[in-house]
N, C-alpha and C positions, 0 to 999 in steps of 0.2 A: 810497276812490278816491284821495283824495290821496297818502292814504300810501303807494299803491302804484306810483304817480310817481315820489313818489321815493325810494322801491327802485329803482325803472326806471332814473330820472337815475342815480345813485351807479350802478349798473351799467354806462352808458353813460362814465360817469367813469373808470370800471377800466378800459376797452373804448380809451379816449383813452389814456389814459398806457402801455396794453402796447403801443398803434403808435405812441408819439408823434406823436398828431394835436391838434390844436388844432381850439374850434367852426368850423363847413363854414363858416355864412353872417358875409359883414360888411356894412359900409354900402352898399355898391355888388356886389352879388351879383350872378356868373355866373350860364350855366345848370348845373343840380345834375347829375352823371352817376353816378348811385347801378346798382352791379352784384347780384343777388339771386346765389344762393350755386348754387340749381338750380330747377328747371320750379315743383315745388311753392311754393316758397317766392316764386319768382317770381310765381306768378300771385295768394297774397294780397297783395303789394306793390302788383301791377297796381292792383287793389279799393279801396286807398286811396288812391294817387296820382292816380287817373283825372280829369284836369280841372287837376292843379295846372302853371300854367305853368310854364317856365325849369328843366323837369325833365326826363333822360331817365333810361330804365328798361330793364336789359340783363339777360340771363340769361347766367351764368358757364360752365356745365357744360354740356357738348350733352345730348342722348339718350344712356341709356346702359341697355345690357341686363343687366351683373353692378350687384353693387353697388355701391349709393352711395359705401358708409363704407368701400371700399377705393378711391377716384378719389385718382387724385394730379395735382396741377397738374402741369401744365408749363412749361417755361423761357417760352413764349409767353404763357400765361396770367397771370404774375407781371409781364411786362411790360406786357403789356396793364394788366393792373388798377394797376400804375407809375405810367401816364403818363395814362391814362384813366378811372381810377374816383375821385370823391370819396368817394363811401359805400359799405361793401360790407354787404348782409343774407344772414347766415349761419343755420343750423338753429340749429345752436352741441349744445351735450350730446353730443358726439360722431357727430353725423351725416353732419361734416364728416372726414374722415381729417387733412384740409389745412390745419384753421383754426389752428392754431401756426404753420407755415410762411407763410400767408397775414400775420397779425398783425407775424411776425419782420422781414417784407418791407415792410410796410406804410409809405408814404412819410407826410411830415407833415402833408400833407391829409387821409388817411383817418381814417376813421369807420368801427370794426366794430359793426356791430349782430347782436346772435343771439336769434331770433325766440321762441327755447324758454326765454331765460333767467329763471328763477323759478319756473317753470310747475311744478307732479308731474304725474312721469313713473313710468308703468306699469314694473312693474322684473319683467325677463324673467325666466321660468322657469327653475328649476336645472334642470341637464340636460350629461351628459356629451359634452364637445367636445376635440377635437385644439386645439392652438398656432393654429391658423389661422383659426379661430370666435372666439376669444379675445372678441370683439365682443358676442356671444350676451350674456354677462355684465351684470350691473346692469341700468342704467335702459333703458330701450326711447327712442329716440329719434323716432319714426316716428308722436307724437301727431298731424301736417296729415290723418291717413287716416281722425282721429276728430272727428265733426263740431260734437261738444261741444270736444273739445282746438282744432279752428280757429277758434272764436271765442274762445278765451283767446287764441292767436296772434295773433289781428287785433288784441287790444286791445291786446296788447304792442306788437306794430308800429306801430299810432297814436300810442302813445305815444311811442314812440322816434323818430318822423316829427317829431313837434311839437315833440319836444327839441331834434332838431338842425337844425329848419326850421322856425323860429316862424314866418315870413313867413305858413306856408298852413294853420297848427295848425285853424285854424276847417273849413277844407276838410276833412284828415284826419278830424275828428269826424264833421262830416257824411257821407263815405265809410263812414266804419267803421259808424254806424248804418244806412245802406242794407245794407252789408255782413253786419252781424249778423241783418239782414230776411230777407237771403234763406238765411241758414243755418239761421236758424231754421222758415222753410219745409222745407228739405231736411233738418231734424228731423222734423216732422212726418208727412214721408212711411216715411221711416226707422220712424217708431212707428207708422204704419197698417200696416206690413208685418212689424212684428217677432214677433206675435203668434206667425207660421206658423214662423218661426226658433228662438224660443227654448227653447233647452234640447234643439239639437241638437247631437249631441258630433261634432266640429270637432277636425283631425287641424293642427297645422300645420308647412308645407314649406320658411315663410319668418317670417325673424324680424317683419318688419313687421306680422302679420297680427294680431300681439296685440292690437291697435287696433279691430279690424274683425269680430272676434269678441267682445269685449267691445262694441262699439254694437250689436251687432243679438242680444246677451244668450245667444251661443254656449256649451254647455261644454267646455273645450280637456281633450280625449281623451289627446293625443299632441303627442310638438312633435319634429317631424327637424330637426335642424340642416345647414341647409344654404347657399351663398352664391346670390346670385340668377343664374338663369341656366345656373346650371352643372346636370350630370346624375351618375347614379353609375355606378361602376365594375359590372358584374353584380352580385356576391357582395355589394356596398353595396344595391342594387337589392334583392334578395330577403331582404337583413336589414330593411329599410325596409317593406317588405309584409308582413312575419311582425310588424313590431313594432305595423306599422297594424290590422291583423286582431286583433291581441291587446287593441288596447287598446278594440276596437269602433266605432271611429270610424265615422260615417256621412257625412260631408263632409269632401272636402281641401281645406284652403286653401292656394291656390299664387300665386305671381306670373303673369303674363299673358305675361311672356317665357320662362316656364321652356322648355325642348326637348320640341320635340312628341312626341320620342322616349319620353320621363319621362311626359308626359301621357297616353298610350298605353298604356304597361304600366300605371299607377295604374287605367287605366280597364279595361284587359282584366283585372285582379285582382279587380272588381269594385266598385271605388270610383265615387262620384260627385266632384267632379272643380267647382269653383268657382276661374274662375281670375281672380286678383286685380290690376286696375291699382294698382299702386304710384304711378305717374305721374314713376315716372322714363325714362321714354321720350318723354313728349310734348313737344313742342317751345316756345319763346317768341312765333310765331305763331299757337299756339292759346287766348294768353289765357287768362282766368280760365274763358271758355264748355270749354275741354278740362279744367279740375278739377270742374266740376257735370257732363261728360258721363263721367269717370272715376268719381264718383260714385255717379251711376243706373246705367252698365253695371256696376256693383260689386253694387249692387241687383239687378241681375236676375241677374249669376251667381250668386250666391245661393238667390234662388227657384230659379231653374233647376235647380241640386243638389237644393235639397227636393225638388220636386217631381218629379223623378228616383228620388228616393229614397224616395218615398210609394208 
């Protein structure tokens, strides 16, 4: 435990000197206005701040139906997080397209923190992509969707909480163990239900889904590369069915925004059809209760394929 503090610290050290920031808190401490990177990452932030006074808690990124790892700030967002953010919690591993420009900009109060750093990460399937996928490659950044990887993220986050806000370190602890309570709950459900899953071949439509077939002990059939949100061209369309049929996939896994036009033909092919909250849609009013309800509804679209498929 220790020693992985301070990895943590020395990481948060690196994190200082690339924004020339110096520690947030002194003898006479403001309120803290720490910005989370997006919805996900926001709502474990939520989980352990919850109770710590003289602290506020923003999410960066609105809703967004493509993907993540192509969002780029804007000239508003850099000022905002200028003039307004002390801390900012990043995915970091690439989740972010932004977090260089972010760090470059970074005035001498900020603090980056990236919630993934140390963590192993699932490293994505080889698989032929255009210049534009280029992202597909390596490590899978998209560990918040695995409920074993969010409790390695929580404890990174406490950590990093307590590093550069000794004031509430004791709070943070106490957080992050309720925190790990109820994940570990929402394991256990996860394992009463994985029996009926496992070792179904699982086709996937979206990079993030490596995560989510691996907790419920899926076999990955197939893997279409594709960005979220977006649909195909015809001729793209009917190579994507001939390669899903080939490869016997019995469930797709998709994002929950893909085009109903896409969900349609998958399903008139005769696919069953699991569509996936990524939780890059949900908003900063839904709190941490919109990550345990993206969650169960993740659970039951799931079931719902099997048993489709039965």
């Amino acid at each position: 435990m220790k020693k992985r503090i301070l990895i943590l610290f020395l990481t948060l050290i690196v994190a200082f000197s690339c924004s020339g920031c110096a520690p947030l808190m002194d003898a006479d401490p403001e309120t803290l206005s720490i910005y989370a990177s997006f919805y996900p990452i926001y709502a474990l932030t939520e989980m352990l701040v919850e109770g710590a006074p003289d602290l506020t808690l923003h999410c960066l990124v609105q809703p967004q139906d493509g993907c993540l790892r192509s969002y780029s700030l804007s000239d508003w967002d850099l000022y905002m997080l200028s003039y307004g953010a002390d801390a900012i919690v990043l995915g970091g591993s690439g989740l972010e397209s932004f977090s260089d420009a972010l760090r470059q900009s970074a005035e001498q109060t900020h603090v980056v923190v990236e919630a993934l750093a140390g963590l192993n990460l699932a490293a994505n399937p080889e698989i032929e992509h255009d210049e534009t996928l280029s992202h597909w490659e390596g490590d899978n950044p998209y560990l918040y969707l695995s409920v074993d990887g969010t409790m390695k993220i929580l404890d990174n986050l406490a950590d990093a909480l307590s590093v550069m806000d000794p004031r509430y370190a004791e709070k943070y602890e106490a957080n992050l163990t309720a925190a790990l309570a109820e994940m570990e709950n929402l394991n256990a459900e996860i394992e009463a239900v994985r029996p009926l899953i496992r070792g179904k071949k699982a086709a996937m439509l979206n990079e993030s889904m490596l995560y989510i077939a691996t907790d419920y002990e899926m076999e990955i059939a197939a893997v279409v590369p594709r960005e979220s949100g977006t649909s195909f061209a015809q001729s793209e369309l009917e190579s994507c069915i001939e390669q899903l049929k080939s490869s016997n996939a019995e469930i797709i896994l998709i994002e929950k925004q893909a085009p109903q036009s896409l969900i349609s033909a998958l399903k008139n092919a005769g696919f069953k059809v699991a569509q996936i909250d990524t939780m890059s849609t949900r908003r900063e009013s839904e709190g941490i209760d919109g990550f345990f309800e993206a969650q169960h509804e993740n659970m039951q679209a799931i079931l719902n394929a099997c048993k489709q498929e039965d």
